[in-house]
RODO-2510 file (C-alpha; in nm, 4 decimals, decimal comma):
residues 180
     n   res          X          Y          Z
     1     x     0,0000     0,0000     0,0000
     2     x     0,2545     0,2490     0,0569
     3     x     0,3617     0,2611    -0,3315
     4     x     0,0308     0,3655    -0,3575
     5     x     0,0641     0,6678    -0,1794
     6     x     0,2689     0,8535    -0,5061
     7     x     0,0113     0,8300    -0,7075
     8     x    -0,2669     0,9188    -0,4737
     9     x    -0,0760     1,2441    -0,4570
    10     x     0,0341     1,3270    -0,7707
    11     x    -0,3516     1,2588    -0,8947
    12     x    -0,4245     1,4992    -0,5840
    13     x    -0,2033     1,7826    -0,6845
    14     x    -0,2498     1,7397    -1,0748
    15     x    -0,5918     1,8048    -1,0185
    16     x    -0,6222     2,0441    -0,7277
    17     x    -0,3617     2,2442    -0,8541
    18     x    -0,4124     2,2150    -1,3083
    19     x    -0,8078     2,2657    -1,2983
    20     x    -1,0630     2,4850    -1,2273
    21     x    -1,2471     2,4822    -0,9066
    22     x    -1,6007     2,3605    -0,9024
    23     x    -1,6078     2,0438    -1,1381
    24     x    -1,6813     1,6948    -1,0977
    25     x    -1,4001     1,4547    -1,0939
    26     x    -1,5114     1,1339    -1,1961
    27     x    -1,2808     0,7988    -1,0444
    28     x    -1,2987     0,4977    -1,2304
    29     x    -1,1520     0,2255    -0,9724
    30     x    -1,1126    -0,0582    -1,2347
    31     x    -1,2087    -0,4326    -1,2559
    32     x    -1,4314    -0,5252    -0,9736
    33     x    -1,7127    -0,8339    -0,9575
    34     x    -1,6025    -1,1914    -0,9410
    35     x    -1,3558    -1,2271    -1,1621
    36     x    -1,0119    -1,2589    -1,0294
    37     x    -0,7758    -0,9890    -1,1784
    38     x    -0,4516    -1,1393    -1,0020
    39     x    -0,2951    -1,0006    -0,6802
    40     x     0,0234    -0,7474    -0,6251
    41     x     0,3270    -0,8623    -0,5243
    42     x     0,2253    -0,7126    -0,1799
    43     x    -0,0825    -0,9563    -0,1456
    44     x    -0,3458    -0,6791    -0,2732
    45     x    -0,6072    -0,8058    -0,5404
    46     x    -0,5732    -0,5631    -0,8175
    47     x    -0,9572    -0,4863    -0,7869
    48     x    -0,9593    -0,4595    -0,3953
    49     x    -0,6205    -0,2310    -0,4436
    50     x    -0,7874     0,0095    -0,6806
    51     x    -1,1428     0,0799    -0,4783
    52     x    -0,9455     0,1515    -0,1910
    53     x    -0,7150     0,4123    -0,3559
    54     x    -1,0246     0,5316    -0,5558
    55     x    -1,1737     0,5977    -0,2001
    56     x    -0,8888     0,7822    -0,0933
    57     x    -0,8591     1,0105    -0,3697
    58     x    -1,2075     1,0365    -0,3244
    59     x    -1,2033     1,1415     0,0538
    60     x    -0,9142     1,3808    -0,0001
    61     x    -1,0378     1,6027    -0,2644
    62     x    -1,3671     1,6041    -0,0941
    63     x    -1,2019     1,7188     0,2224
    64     x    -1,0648     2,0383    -0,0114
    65     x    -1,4254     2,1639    -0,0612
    66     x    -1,3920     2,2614    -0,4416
    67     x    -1,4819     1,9051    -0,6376
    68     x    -1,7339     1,6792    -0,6636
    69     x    -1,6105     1,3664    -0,7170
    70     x    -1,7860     1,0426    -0,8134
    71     x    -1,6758     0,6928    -0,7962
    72     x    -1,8064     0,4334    -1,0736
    73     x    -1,7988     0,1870    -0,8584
    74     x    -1,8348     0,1844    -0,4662
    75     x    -1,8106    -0,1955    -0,4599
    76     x    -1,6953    -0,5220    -0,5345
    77     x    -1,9099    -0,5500    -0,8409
    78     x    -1,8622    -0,5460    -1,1832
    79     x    -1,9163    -0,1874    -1,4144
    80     x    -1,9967    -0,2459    -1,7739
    81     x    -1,7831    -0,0080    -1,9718
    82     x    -2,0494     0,1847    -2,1271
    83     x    -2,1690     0,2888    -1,7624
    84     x    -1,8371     0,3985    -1,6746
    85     x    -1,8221     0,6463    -1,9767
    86     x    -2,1883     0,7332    -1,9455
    87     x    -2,1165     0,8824    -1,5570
    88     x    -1,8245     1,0554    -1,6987
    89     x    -1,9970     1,1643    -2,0109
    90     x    -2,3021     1,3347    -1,7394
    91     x    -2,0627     1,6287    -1,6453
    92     x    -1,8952     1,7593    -1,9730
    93     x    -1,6357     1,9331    -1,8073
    94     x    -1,5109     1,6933    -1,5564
    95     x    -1,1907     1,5057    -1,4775
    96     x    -1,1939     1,1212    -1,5873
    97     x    -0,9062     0,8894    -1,4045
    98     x    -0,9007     0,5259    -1,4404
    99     x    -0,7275     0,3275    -1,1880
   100     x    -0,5697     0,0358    -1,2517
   101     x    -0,3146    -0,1740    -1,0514
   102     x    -0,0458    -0,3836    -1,2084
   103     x     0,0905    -0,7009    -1,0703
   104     x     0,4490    -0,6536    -1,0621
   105     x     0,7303    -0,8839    -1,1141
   106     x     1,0000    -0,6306    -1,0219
   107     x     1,0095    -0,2908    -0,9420
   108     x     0,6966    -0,0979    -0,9527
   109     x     0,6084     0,1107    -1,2621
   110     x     0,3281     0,4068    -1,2940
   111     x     0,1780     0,4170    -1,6656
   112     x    -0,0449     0,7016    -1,7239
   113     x    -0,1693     0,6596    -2,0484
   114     x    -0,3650     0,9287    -2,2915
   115     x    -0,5647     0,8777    -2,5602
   116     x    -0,3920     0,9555    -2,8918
   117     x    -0,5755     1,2677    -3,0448
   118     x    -0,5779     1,0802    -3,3700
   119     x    -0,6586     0,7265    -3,4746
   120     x    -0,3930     0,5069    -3,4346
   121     x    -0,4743     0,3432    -3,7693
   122     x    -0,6635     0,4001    -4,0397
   123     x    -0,7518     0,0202    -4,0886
   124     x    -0,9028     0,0128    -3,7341
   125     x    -1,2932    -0,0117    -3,6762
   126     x    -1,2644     0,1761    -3,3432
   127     x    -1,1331     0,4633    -3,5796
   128     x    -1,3759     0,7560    -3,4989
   129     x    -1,4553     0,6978    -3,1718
   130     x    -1,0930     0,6406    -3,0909
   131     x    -1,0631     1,0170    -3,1998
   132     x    -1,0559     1,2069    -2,9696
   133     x    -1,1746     1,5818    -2,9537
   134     x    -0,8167     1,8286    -2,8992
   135     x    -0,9556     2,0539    -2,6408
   136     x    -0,9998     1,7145    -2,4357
   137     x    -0,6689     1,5754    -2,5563
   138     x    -0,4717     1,8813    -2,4526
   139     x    -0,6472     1,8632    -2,1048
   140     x    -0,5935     1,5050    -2,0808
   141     x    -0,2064     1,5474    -2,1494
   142     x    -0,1704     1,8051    -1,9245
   143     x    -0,2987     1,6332    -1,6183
   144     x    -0,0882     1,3290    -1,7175
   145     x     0,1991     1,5607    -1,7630
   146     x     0,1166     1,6858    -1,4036
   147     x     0,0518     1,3836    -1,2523
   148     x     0,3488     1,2123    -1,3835
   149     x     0,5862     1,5503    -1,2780
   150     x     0,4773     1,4315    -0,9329
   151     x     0,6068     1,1413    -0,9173
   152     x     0,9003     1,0457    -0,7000
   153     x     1,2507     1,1195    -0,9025
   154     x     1,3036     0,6858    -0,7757
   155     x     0,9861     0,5952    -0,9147
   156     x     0,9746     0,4425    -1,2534
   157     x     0,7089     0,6347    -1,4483
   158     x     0,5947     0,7720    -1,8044
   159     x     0,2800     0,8488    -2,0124
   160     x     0,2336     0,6368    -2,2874
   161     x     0,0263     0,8084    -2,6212
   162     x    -0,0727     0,3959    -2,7050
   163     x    -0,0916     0,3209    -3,0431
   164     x    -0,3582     0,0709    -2,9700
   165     x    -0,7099     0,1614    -2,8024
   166     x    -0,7424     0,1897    -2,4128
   167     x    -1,1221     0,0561    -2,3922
   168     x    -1,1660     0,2198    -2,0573
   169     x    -1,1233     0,5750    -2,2051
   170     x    -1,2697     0,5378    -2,5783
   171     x    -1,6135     0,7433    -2,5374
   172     x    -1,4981     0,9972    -2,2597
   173     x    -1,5621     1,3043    -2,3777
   174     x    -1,3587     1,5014    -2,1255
   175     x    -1,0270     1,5251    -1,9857
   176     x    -0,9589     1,1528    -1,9296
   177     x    -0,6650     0,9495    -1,8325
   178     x    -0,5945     0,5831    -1,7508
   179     x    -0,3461     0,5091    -1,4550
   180     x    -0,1566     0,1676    -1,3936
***
């Protein structure tokens, strides 16, 4: 848990300190339901891992008074896609961060990943929707940008532009990124 506590606060000060006041910021704790998603190398289920630091993010920007901020899950159930994007999708100008936890082998790794601005191929049926609009993808870079300048100097991290779609952002129409 406590190489959780990084990202917790660089999603903390990327937000409280990039964006406006006043605006929703919506959590997307991934996974969840029965399935089993593997465990950290710290005993954590990946699912169980991100709802708790969903919650915390959650409970700290509430405790600043300026955000709203919604969780799409509270549970251990699963969330269709779809209804992730749709409670994202409800507040036009909000803040979208999926959290995901990776099971690692070695040390740990932060991945904040964007959605490319333009398709990543022009063969690809996702194609349009994978486009994304470039007031949102400026946004989106800059809070990964901010996030990922937060990060402890010891702590492997980058932001990764994927060339391939992220199926947890595709459909968010605001400033959205995916962390793992």
């Amino acid at each position: 848990m406590i190489r959780t506590i990084p990202l917790i606060f660089s999603v903390l000060l990327a937000v409280s300190h990039a964006f406006a006041r006043d605006i929703h910021v919506i959590i997307d704790p991934g996974h969840g339901g029965p399935a089993d998603w593997g465990f950290t190398t710290t005993g954590f289920d990946e699912k169980t891992l991100d709802l708790s630091i969903a919650k915390k993010v959650q409970s700290l920007l509430e405790a600043e008074g300026d955000y709203e901020v919604v969780l799409s899950r509270i549970g251990d159930y699963p969330v269709a896609l779809n209804d992730r994007k749709k409670t994202s999708n409800q507040y036009p100008d909000s803040i979208f961060i999926s959290i995901h936890s990776t099971v690692y082998e070695k040390e740990p790794h932060v991945f904040t990943y964007v959605l490319r601005q333009t398709p990543s191929s022009g063969n690809s049926i996702l194609s349009p929707i994978e486009t994304v609009h470039s007031k949102s993808y400026k946004n989106s870079l800059k809070l990964a940008q901010i996030m990922d300048d937060e990060f402890p100097e010891n702590m492997n991290h980058e932001i990764v532009l994927p060339k391939f779609p992220i199926a947890s952002l595709i459909g968010v129409q605001s400033t959205a990124v995916l962390v793992e």
